[in-house]
C-alpha positions as CSV (number, residue, x, y, z in Angstrom):
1,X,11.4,-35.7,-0.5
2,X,10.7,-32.6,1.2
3,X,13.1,-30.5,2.6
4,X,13.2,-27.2,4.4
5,X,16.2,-24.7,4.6
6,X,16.8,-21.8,6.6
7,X,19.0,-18.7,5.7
8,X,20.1,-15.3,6.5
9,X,21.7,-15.8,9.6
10,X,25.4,-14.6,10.2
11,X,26.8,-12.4,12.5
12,X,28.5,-11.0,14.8
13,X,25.4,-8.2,14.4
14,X,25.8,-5.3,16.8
15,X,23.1,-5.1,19.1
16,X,20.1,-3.2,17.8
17,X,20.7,-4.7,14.2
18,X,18.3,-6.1,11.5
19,X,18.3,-9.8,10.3
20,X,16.1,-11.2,7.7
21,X,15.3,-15.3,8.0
22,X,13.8,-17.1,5.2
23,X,12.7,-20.6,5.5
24,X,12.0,-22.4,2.2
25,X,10.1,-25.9,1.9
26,X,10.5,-28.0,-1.3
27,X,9.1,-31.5,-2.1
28,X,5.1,-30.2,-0.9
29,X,3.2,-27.2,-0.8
30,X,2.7,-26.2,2.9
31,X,-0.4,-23.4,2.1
32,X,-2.3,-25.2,4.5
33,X,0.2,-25.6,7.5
34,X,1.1,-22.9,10.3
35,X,4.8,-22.3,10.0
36,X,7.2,-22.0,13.1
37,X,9.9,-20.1,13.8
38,X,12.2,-22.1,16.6
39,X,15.5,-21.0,18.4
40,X,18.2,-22.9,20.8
41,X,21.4,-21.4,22.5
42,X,23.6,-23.5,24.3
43,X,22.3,-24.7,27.4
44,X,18.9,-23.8,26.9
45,X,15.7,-25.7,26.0
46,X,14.1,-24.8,22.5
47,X,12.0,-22.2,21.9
48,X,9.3,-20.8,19.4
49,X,9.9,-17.5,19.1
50,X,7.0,-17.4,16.3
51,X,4.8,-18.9,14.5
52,X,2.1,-18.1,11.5
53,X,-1.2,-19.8,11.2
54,X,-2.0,-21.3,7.8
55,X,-4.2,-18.3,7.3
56,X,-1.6,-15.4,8.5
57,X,-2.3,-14.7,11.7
58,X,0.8,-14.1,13.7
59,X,1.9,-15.3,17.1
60,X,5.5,-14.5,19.4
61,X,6.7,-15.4,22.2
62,X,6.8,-12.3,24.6
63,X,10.7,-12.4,24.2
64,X,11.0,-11.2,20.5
65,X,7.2,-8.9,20.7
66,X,7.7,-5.8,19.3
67,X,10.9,-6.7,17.5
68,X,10.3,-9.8,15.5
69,X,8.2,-9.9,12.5
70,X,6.9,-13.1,10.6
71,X,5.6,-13.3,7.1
72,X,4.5,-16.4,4.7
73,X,4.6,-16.0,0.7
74,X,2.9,-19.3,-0.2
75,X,3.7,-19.2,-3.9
76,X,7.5,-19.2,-2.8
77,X,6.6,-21.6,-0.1
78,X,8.9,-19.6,2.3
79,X,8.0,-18.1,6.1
80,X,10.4,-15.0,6.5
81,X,11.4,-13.5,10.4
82,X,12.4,-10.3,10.2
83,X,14.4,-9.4,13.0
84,X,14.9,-5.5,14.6
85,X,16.4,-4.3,17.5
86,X,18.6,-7.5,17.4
87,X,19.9,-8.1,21.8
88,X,22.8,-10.5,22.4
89,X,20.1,-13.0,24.2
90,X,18.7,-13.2,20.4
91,X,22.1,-15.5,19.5
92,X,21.2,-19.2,18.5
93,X,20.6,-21.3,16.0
94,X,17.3,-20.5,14.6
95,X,15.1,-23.4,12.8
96,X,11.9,-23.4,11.1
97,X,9.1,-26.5,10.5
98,X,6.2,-26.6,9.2
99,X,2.9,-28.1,11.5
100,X,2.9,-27.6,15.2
101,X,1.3,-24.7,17.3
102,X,1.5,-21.7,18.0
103,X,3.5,-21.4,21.9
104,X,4.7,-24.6,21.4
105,X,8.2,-26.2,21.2
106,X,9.7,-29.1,21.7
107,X,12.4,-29.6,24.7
108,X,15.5,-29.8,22.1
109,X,15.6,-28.2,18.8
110,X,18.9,-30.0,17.6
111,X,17.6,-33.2,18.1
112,X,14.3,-32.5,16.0
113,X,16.3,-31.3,13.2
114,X,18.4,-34.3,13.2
115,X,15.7,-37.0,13.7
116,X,12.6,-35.1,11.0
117,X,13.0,-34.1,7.6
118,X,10.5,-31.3,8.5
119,X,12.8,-29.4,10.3
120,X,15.6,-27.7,8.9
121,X,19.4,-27.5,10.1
122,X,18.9,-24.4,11.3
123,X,20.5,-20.7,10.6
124,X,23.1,-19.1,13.5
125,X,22.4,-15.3,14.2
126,X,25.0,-14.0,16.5
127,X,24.3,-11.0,18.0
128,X,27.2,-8.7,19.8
129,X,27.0,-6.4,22.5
């Protein structure tokens, strides 16, 4: 059964604080699928904030540019987000799955994490002003 699991959120951060995500698959090897970094406040529609190809290279959503870094250590079949310069507008709860594209979301991150095993629960990051 695979199974995906997200961790290092928490919070309150101040603003201009670090994070690091990690997002660990077990039950397949994902070395050949891009990995996706997703996040969804309340009220708002989900969003990739980034995403790495199966082959490293690195997309983000303008939002996070600059601030946001992803990584992917296939032997520990984990994607990592490390997060800088951390801004309130950065609080949700932060998924990641396997597959997809790069600039693409779905409409509701929730509901994808309750409906396909691919998708974890998700991490909250809280970020204080």
């Amino acid at each position: 059964e695979v199974q995906v699991m997200e961790s290092g959120g928490g919070g309150p951060v101040q603003a201009g604080g670090s994070l690091r995500l990690s997002c660990t698959a077990s039950g397949r090897s994902f070395d050949d699928s891009g990995m996706g970094w997703y996040r969804q406040a309340p009220g708002t529609e989900c969003e990739q904030v980034s995403f790495i190809s199966h082959d490293g290279r690195p997309y983000y959503a303008d939002s996070v540019k600059g601030r946001f870094t992803i990584s992917r250590d296939n032997a520990k079949n984990t994607v990592y987000l490390q997060m800088n310069s951390l801004k309130p507008e950065d609080t949700a709860v932060y998924h990641c799955a396997p597959g997809g594209e790069a600039a693409q979301a779905p409409s509701n991150c929730t509901v994808m994490a309750a409906l396909d095993n691919y998708w974890g629960q998700g991490t909250q990051v809280t970020v204080s002003s």
